[in-house]
C-alpha positions as CSV (number, residue, x, y, z in Angstrom):
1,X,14.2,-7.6,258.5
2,X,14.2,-10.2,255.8
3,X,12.0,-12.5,257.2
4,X,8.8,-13.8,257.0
5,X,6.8,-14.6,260.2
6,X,3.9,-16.3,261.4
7,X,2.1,-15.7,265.1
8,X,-0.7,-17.5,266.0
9,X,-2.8,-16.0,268.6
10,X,-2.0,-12.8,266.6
11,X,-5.0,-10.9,268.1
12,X,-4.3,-9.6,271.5
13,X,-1.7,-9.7,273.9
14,X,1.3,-11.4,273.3
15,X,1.0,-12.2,270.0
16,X,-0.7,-9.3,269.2
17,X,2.7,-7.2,270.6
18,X,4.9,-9.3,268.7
19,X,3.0,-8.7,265.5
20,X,3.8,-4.8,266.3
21,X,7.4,-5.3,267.5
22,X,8.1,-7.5,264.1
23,X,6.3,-5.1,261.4
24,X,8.3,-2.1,262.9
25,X,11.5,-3.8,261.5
26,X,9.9,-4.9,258.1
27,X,9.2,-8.3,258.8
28,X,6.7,-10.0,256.7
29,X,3.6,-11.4,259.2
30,X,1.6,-14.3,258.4
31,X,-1.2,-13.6,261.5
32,X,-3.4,-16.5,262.3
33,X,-6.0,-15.7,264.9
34,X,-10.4,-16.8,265.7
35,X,-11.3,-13.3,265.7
36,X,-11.4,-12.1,262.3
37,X,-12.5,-8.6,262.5
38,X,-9.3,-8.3,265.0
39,X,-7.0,-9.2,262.6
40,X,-8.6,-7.0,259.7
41,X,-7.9,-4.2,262.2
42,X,-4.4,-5.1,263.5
43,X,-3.7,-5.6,258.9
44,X,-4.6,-2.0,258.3
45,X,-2.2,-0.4,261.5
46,X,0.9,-2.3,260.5
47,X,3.3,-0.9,258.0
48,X,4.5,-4.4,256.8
49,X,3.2,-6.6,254.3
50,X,0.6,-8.7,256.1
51,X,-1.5,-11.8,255.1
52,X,-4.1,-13.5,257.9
53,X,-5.2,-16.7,258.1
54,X,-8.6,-17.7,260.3
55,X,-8.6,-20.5,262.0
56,X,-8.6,-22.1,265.5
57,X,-5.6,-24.2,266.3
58,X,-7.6,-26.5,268.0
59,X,-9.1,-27.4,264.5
60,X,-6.9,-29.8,262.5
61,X,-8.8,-29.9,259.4
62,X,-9.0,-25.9,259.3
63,X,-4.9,-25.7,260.6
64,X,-3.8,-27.6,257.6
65,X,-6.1,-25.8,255.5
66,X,-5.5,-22.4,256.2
67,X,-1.2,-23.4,255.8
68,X,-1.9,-24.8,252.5
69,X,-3.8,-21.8,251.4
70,X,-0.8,-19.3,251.8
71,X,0.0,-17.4,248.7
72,X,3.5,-18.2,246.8
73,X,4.7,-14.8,248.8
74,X,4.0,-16.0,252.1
75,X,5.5,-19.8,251.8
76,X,8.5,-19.1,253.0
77,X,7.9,-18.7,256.3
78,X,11.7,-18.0,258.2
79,X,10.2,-18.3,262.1
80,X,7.1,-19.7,263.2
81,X,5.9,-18.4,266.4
82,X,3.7,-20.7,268.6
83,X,1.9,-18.2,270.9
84,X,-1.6,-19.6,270.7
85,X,-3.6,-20.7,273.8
86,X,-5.1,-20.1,276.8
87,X,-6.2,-20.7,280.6
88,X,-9.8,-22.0,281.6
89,X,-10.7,-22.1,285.4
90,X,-9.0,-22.2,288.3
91,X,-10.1,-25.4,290.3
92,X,-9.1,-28.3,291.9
93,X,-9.6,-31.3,290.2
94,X,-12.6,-32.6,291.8
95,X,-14.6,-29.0,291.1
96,X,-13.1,-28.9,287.5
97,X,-14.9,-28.9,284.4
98,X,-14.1,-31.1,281.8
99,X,-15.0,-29.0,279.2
100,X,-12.3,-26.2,280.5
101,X,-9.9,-29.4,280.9
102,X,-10.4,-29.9,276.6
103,X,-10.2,-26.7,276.0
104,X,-6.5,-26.2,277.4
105,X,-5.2,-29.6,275.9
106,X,-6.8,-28.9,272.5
107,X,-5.6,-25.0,272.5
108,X,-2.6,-25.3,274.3
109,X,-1.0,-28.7,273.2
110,X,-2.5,-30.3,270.2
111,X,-3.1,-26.6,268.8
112,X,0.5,-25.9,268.6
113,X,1.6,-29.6,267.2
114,X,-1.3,-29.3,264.3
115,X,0.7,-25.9,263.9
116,X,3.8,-26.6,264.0
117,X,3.0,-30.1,261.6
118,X,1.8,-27.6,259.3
119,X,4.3,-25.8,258.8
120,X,7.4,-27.9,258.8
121,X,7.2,-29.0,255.3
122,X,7.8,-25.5,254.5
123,X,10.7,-25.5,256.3
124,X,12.5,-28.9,255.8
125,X,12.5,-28.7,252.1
126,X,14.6,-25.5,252.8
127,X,16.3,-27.0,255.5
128,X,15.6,-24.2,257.0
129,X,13.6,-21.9,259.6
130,X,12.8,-21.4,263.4
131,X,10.3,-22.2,265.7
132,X,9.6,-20.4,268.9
133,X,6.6,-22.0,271.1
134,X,5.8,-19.6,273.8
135,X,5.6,-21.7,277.3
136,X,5.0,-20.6,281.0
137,X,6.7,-20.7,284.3
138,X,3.7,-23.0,284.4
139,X,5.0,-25.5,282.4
140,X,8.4,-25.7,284.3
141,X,6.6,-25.8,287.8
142,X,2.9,-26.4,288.8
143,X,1.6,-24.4,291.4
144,X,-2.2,-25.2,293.6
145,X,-5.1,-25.2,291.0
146,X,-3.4,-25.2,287.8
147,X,-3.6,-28.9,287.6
148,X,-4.4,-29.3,283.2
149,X,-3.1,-25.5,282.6
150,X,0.5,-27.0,283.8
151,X,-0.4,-30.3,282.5
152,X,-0.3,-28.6,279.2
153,X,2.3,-26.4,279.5
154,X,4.7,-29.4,280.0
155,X,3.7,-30.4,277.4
156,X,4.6,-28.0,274.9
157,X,8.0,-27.8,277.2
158,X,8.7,-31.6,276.1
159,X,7.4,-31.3,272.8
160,X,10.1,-28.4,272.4
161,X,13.1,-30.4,273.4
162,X,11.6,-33.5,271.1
163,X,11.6,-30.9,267.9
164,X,15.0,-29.6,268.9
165,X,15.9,-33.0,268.7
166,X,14.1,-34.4,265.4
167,X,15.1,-31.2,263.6
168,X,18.7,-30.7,264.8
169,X,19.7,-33.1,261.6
170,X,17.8,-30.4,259.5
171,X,19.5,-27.3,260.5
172,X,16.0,-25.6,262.1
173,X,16.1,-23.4,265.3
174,X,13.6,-24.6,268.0
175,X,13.3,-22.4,271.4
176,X,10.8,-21.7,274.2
177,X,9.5,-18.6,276.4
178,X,8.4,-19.3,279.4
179,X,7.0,-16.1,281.2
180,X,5.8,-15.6,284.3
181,X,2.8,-13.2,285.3
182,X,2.1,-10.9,282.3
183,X,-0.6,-9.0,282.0
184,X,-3.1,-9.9,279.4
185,X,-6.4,-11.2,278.5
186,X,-5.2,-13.9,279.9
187,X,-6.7,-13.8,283.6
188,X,-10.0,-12.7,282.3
189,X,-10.3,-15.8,279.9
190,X,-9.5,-17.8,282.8
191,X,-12.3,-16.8,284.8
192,X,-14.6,-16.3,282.2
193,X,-15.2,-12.8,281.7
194,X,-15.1,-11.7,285.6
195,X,-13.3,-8.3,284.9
196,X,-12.5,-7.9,289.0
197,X,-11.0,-11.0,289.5
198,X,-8.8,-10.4,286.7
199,X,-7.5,-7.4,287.7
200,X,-6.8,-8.6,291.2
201,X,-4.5,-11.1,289.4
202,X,-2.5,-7.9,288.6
203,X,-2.9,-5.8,291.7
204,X,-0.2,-4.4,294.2
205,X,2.9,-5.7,291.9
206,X,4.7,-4.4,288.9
207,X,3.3,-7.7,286.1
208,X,5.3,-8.1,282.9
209,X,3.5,-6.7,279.8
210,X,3.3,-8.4,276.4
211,X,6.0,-5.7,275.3
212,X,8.2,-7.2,277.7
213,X,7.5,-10.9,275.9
214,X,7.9,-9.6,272.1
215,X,11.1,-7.8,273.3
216,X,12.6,-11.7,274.4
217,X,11.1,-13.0,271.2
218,X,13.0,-10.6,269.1
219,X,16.1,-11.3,271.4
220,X,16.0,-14.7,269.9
221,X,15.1,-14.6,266.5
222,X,17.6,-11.9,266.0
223,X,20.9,-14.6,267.5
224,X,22.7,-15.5,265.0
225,X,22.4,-18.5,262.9
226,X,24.7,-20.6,264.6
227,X,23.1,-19.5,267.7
228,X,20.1,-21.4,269.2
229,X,18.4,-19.8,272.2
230,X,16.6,-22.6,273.7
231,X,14.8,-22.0,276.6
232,X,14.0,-18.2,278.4
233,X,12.5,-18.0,281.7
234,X,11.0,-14.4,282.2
235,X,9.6,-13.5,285.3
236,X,8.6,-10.1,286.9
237,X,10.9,-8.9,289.6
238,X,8.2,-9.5,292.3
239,X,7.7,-13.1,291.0
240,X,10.2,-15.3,292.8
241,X,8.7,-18.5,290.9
242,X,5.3,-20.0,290.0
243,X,3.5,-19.3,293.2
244,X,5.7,-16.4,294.9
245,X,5.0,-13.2,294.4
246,X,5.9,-10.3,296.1
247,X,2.6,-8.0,296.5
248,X,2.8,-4.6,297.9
């Protein structure tokens, strides 16, 4: 694969998979990622050409930065991969913290607009490229406690649609994930480190894995140019919708 690619949230799960799925085929990876002794590790077991950048998305200053800092090599980047973000408590909103509800609209929204800013010079002067924000079922329905997390996730859902339609003059691909239960890091971010009720999150069903969600990625990246795959929902078999599932 021609193509050069950047994941944010390159470190673990999703991102982390995609990284693997895409360097298997050659791709060039641009991996952006907080944790940099993660993403020294995940550059030496990938057989691709591999640049990181570290930064948090929810820092606009160290976003732009770390995008204007690529090497000539790396400019060009072909698909931009918007995977960055996360969950912070599960409350109502009159037990919430505040500080959880910032952390989910700077991560999960303004993170991926400072991104995806970013980048798009690179791309419109080539009147080219891709972008692929990764979503949720969350952000298509909002189930009891996920109050900001869906909040957020709509937000990137409408923020899609606005790119696709800003950019559709410019020739560049904009799509959206949107999986259901996977099973991540995800669940114990959200409760901050308490391992059991993450796994319970998991228990008695069959969850998607962040294999599953590279897989879909790939799918899309790999239509063809005339081809734009804009929206996937991708849910477990037991997951009838946001709230539903079917536990064992």
């Amino acid at each position: 694969m021609n193509k050069t690619i950047l994941i944010t949230g390159a470190t673990s799960g999703i991102g982390k998979a995609t990284a693997i799925h895409f360097a298997a085929l050659g791709a060039r990876l641009i991996l952006c990622g907080r944790r940099q002794e993660r993403l020294n590790q995940l550059k030496e077991e990938l057989p691709t050409e591999v640049h990181i950048l570290n930064f948090d998305v929810r820092d606009r200053t160290a976003v732009f930065e770390a995008i204007e800092s690529l090497p000539e090599t790396f400019e060009q980047i072909d698909v931009l991969i918007n995977n960055a973000g996360n969950a912070h408590g599960l409350d109502d909103v009159i037990e919430a913290n505040l500080d959880d509800w910032d952390a989910m609209i700077d991560g999960n929204v303004k993170g991926v607009m400072y991104v995806t800013k970013a980048v798009l010079p690179l791309m419109t002067k080539r009147k080219s490229g891709h972008i692929i924000n990764v979503g949720s079922i969350a952000g298509l329905e909002v189930y009891p406690k996920g109050n900001v997390y869906c909040s957020s996730k709509f937000a990137i859902n409408a923020f899609t649609q606005g790119l696709r339609i800003d950019l559709n003059p410019i020739g560049i691909r904009v799509g959206a994930v949107h999986p259901g239960l996977v099973e991540t890091e995800f669940s114990e971010v959200r409760f901050k480190g308490d391992v059991n009720r993450a796994k319970s999150v998991y228990n008695q069903l069959d969850a998607l894995q962040a294999e599953d969600i590279a897989n879909t990625i790939a799918f899309m990246v790999h239509a063809p140019e005339h081809v734009t795959i804009a929206d996937i929902t991708i849910l477990p078999t037991a997951q009838a919708n946001a709230s539903v599932l079917n536990k064992k």
